[in-house]
N, C-alpha and C positions, 0 to 999 in steps of 0.2 A: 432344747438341751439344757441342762440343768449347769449353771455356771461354777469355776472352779473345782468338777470333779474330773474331766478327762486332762489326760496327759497333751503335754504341746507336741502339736503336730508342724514338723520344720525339715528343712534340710538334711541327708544325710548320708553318710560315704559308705558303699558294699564293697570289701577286699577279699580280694579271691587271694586263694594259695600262689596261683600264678603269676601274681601281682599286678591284677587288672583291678582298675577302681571303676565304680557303676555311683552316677549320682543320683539321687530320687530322693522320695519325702517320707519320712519315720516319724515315730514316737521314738525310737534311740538313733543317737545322732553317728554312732558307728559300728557295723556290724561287718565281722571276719566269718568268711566260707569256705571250705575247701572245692568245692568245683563252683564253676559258671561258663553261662554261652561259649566263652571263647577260648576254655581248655576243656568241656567236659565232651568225652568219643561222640554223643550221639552226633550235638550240632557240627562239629569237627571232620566228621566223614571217616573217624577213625576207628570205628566201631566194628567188631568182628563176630560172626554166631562163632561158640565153642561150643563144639559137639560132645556133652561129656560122656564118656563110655559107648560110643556107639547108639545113643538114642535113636538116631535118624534113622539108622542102616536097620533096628532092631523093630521100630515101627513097618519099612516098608515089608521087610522079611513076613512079621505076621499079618499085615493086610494083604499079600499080594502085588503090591506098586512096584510096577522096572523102575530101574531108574534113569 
C-alpha cells in the first residue's frame, strides 16, 4: 500500500433513530441511521405480508389453487 494516501482507519459510533449505539471500525468516526438489528420489523419478529389489492386471492382465482 502506498503511504499517506488512505484515509485512518479507527474506532467508530453507528446511531440508530432508536437510539441504539453499535461500536466497530470506520473511516468516519460517527455515523447516524434510521433502522438497525434492534428496531428494524424483519430482525424484531414484527414484520407483517400486506396483501395489496387482493394480489394473493387474484393469483390463486386465475391458477386454480383452493385455498
Amino acid at each position: 500500500m502506498k503511504k499517506d494516501i488512505h484515509p485512518e482507519y479507527g474506532d467508530a459510533t453507528v446511531i440508530c433513530a432508536c437510539g441504539n449505539q453499535i461500536e466497530t471500525k470506520s473511516t468516519v468516526k460517527e455515523m447516524h441511521v434510521n433502522t438497525c438489528s434492534s428496531c428494524h420489523p424483519f430482525y424484531t419478529g414484527q414484520s407483517t405480508f400486506i396483501d395489496s389489492e387482493g394480489r394473493v386471492e387474484q393469483f390463486r382465482r386465475r391458477y386454480g389453487q383452493k385455498q
